[in-house]
N, C-alpha and C positions, 0 to 999 in steps of 0.2 A: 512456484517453480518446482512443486515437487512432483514426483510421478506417482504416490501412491493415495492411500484414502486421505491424506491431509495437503490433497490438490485441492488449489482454487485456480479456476478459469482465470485467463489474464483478461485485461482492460481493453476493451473492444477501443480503434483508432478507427475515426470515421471523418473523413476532411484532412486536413493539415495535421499533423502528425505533432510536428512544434504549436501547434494553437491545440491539442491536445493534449500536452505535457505541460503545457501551461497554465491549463485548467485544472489538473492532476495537481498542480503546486498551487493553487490557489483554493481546491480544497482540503486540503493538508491544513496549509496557513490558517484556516478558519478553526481548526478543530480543537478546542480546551486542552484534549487530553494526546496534542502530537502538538513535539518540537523535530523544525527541521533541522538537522545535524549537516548536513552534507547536499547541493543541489548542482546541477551543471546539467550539459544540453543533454544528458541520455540517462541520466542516475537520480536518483532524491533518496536518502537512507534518509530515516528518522527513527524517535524514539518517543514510542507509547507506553504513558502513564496509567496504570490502575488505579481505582478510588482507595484499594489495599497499600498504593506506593511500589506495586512490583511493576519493573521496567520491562517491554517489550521493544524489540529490534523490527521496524520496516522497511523493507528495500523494494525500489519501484525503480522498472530499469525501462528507457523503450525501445523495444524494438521492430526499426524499421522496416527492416527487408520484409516482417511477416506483418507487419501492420496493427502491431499490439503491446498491449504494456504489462512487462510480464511483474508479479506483484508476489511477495511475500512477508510473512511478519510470525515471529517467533519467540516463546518466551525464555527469557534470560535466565531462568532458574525455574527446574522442574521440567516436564513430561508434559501433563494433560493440566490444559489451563480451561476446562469446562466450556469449550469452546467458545471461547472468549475472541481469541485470534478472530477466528473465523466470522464471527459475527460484526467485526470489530469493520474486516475489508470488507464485508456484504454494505455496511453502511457507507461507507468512502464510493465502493459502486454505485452504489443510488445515488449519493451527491453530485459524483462524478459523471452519472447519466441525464440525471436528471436537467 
C-alpha cells in the first residue's frame, strides 16, 4: 500500500474475488511462520514471526471495485529489516499464484 520504493504490487484477482481471498487465507494458514490474527470477508491482518523472534504486522485487504488485493507487511521494531518484508510477500505471491 505504500506509494514509494518500499511498494509491492498488490495480488492480482482473477475469477471470483471471494474464491480468491480464500485462497489468500488458505495460504497464510499453511505458513510456519504467520498467525492469523484477525480474518473477515475483506481483511486478514496477521503476524509474521522471524527465526530472530522479531514480529512483523501483515495486512491483506481486498479490493473489489479494482479487482485486487492490496497487501502489506511491516516490521514492529526498527527501520530496514534487510528486506526481509519484501521477500517474505514475493513468497506468499508465488504460493498464492501458483
Amino acid at each position: 500500500m505504500a506509494t514509494d520504493s518500499h511498494r509491492i504490487e498488490p495480488l492480482a484477482v482473477k475469477g471470483d474475488a471471494r474464491a480468491c481471498f480464500d485462497r489468500l487465507r488458505t495460504v497464510l494458514g499453511k505458513r510456519k511462520d504467520t498467525t492469523i490474527i484477525s480474518a473477515d470477508d475483506v481483511q486478514i491482518r496477521v503476524e509474521f514471526r522471524t527465526i530472530l523472534g522479531f514480529v512483523d504486522d501483515g495486512l491483506f485487504i481486498l479490493d473489489l471495485p479494482n479487482g485486487r488485493i492490496e497487501i502489506r507487511s511491516a516490521a514492529r521494531v526498527g527501520y530496514w529489516d534487510m528486506g526481509k518484508n519484501r521477500r517474505r510477500m514475493e513468497e506468499i505471491r508465488a504460493d498464492y499464484s501458483g
